[in-house]
C-alpha positions as CSV (number, residue, x, y, z in Angstrom):
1,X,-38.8,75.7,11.8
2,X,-40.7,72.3,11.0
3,X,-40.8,71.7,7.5
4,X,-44.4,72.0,6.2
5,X,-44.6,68.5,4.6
6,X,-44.0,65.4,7.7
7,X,-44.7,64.5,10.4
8,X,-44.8,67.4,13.1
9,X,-45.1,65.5,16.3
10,X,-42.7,63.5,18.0
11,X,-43.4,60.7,21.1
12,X,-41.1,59.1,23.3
13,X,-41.3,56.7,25.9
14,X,-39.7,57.4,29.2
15,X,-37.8,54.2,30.2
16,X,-35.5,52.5,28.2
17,X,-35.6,55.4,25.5
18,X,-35.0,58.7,27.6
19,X,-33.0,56.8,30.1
20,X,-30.6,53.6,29.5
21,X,-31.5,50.2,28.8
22,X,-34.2,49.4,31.4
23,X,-33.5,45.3,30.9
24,X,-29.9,45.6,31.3
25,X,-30.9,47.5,35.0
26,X,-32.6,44.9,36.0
27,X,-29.9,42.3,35.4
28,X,-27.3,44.5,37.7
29,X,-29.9,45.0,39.9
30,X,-30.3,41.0,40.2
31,X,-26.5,40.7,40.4
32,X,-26.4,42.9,43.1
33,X,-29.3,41.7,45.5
34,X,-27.7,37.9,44.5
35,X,-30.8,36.6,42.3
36,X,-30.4,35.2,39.1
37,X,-29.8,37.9,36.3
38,X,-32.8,37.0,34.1
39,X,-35.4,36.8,37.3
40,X,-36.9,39.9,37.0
41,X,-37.2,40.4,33.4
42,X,-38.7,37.2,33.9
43,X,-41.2,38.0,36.1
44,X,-43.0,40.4,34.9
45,X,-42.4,38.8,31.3
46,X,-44.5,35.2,31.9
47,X,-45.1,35.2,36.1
48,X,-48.6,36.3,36.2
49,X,-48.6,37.4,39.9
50,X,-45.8,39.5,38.5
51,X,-47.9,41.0,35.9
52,X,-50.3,41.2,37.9
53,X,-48.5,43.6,40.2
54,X,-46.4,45.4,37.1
55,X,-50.1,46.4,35.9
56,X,-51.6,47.9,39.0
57,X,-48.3,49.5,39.8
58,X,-48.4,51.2,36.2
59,X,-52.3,51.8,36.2
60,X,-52.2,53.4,40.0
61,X,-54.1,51.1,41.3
62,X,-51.5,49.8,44.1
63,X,-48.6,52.5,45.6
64,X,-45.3,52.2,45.0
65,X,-45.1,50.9,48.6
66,X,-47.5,48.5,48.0
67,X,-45.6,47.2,45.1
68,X,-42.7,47.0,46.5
69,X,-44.0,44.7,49.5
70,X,-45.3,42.0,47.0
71,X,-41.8,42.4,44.1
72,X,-40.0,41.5,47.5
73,X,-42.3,38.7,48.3
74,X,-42.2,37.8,44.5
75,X,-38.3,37.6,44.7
76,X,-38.3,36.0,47.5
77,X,-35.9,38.4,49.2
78,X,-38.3,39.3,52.4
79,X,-40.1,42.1,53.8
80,X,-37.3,43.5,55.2
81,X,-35.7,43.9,51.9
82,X,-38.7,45.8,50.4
83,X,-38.0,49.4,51.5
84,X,-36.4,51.4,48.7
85,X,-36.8,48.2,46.4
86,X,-37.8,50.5,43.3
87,X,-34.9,53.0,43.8
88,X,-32.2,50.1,43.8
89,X,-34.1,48.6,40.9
90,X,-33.1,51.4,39.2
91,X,-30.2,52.6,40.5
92,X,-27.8,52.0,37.5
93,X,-30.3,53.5,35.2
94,X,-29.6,57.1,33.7
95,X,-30.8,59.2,31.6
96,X,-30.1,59.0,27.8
97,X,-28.5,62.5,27.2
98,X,-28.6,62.1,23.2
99,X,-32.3,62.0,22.9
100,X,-32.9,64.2,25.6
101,X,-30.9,66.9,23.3
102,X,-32.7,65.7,20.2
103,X,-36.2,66.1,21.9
104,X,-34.8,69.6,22.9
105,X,-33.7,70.1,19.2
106,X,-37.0,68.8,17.8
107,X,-39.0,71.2,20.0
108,X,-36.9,74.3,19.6
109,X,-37.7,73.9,15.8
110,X,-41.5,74.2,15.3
111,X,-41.7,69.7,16.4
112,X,-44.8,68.8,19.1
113,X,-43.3,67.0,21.4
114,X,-44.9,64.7,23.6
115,X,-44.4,61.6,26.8
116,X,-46.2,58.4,26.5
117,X,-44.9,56.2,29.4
118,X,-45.5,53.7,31.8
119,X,-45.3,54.5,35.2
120,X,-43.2,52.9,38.3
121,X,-44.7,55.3,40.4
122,X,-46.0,58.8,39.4
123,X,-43.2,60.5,41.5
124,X,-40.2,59.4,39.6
125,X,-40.8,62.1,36.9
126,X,-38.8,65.1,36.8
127,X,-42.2,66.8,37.3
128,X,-40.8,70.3,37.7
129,X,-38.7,70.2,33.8
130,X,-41.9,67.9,32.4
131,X,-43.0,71.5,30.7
132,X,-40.0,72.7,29.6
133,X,-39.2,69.1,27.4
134,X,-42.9,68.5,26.4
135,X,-45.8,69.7,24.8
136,X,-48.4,67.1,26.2
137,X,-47.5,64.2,29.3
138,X,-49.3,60.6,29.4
139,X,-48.3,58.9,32.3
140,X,-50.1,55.1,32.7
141,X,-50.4,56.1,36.5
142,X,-52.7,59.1,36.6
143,X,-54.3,58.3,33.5
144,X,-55.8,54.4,34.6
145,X,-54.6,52.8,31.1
146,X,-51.1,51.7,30.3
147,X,-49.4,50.7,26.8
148,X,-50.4,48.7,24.9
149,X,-54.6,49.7,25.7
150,X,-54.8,51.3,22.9
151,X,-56.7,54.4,24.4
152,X,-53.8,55.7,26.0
153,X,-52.5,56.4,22.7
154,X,-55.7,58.2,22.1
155,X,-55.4,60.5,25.1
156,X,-51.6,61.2,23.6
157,X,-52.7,61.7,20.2
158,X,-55.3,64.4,21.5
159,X,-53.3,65.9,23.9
160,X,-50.5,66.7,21.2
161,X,-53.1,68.1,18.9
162,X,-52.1,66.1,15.9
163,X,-53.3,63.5,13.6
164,X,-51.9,60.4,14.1
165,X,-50.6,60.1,11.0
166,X,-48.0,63.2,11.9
167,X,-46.5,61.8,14.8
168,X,-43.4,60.1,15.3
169,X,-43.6,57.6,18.4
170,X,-40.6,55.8,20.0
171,X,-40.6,53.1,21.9
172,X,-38.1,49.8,23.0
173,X,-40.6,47.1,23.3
174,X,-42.3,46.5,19.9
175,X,-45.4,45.3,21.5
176,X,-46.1,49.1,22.9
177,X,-45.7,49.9,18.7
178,X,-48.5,47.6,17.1
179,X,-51.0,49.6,18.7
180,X,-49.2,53.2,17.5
181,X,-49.0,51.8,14.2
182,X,-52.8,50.6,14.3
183,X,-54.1,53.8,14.6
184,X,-51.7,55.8,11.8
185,X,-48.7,56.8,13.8
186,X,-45.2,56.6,12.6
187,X,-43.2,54.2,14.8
188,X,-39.5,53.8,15.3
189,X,-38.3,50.6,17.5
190,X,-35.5,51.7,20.0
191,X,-32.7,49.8,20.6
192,X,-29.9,52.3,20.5
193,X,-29.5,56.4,20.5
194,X,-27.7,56.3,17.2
195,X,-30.1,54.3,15.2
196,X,-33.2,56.0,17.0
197,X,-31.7,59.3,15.9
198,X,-30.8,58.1,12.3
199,X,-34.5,57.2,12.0
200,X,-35.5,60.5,13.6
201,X,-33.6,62.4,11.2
202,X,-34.9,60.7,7.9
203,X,-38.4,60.9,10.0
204,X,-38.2,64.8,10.8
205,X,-35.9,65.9,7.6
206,X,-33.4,67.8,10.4
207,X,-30.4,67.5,12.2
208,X,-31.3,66.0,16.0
209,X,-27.5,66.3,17.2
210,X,-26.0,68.6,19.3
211,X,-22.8,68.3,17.2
């Protein structure tokens, strides 16, 4: 069980903590479709057409579809290049089996465990396990708001049924933290499974590996 004194909540981002290094997909992706490496993370870093489109693909208020059509346009790879853009955006991106077994771990001992992530598309959830790995699911598309508004930490923080000051939230950009940190959470700053599960440990005061 939890230890009475801590924090009893933990919450994770989806991409680029649960799965592998979102930045370093989108440079294979760029190798692969013969753009420069950097030209994605660059776009939705300082092109503000493609920020524009990042945030109404992540607040639900274009389709994944739709998105697609203007990335292509963005890229300047053509329409005919736009079908299943998303999927080979990520196709070299997998899940991060370490903290997947440490969420698993946390839960199974007394821990709240909740999702706070920004959406590419509500369907590219495994919807059907969501329940099974978490306690409470904030997903930028079906809520309307996407990190770093600070009210989607709000609807995370009631949803796990915590104070803010007992919960653990993970993240890889340290612009998504400010805001967590803001309003009392504990934050730990991704950039690796074995540091994010060193942190975890000292957080949580138990063991988070399988082995």
């Amino acid at each position: 069980m939890a230890p009475e004194a801590g924090p009893r909540g933990l919450l994770l981002d989806w991409g680029g903590v649960l799965t592998s290094d979102v930045f370093v997909g989108f440079q294979i992706f760029c190798k692969e479709e013969g753009i420069d490496p950097l030209r994605v993370r660059d776009l939705f870093a300082a092109d503000p057409d493609g920020r524009q489109a990042l945030v109404e693909l992540e607040t639900g208020v274009i389709t994944e579809p739709e998105f697609e059509l203007r990335l292509a346009a963005l890229l300047e790879l053509g329409p005919d290049r736009a079908t299943s853009l998303v999927d080979r955006v990520f196709g070299s991106i997998v899940a991060e089996e370490e903290i997947f077994e440490a969420l698993r771990i946390a839960r199974a001992n007394g821990i709240r465990t909740g999702l706070l992530s920004n959406s590419w598309g509500i369907d590219r959830y495994p919807h059907d396990q969501l329940p099974e790995l978490f306690d409470a699911v904030v997903i930028s598309g079906h809520e309307g708001v996407r990190k770093p508004d600070e009210a989607i930490y709000e609807i995370a923080i009631e949803r796990l049924a915590l104070p803010a000051g007992q919960i653990v939230f993970v993240d890889d950009l340290p612009g998504n933290l400010k805001p967590a940190r803001a309003l009392g959470m504990i934050t730990v700053h991704h950039t690796s499974a074995a540091q994010t599960l060193d942190e975890l440990e000292q957080h949580f005061a138990m063991p988070l590996r399988a082995n």
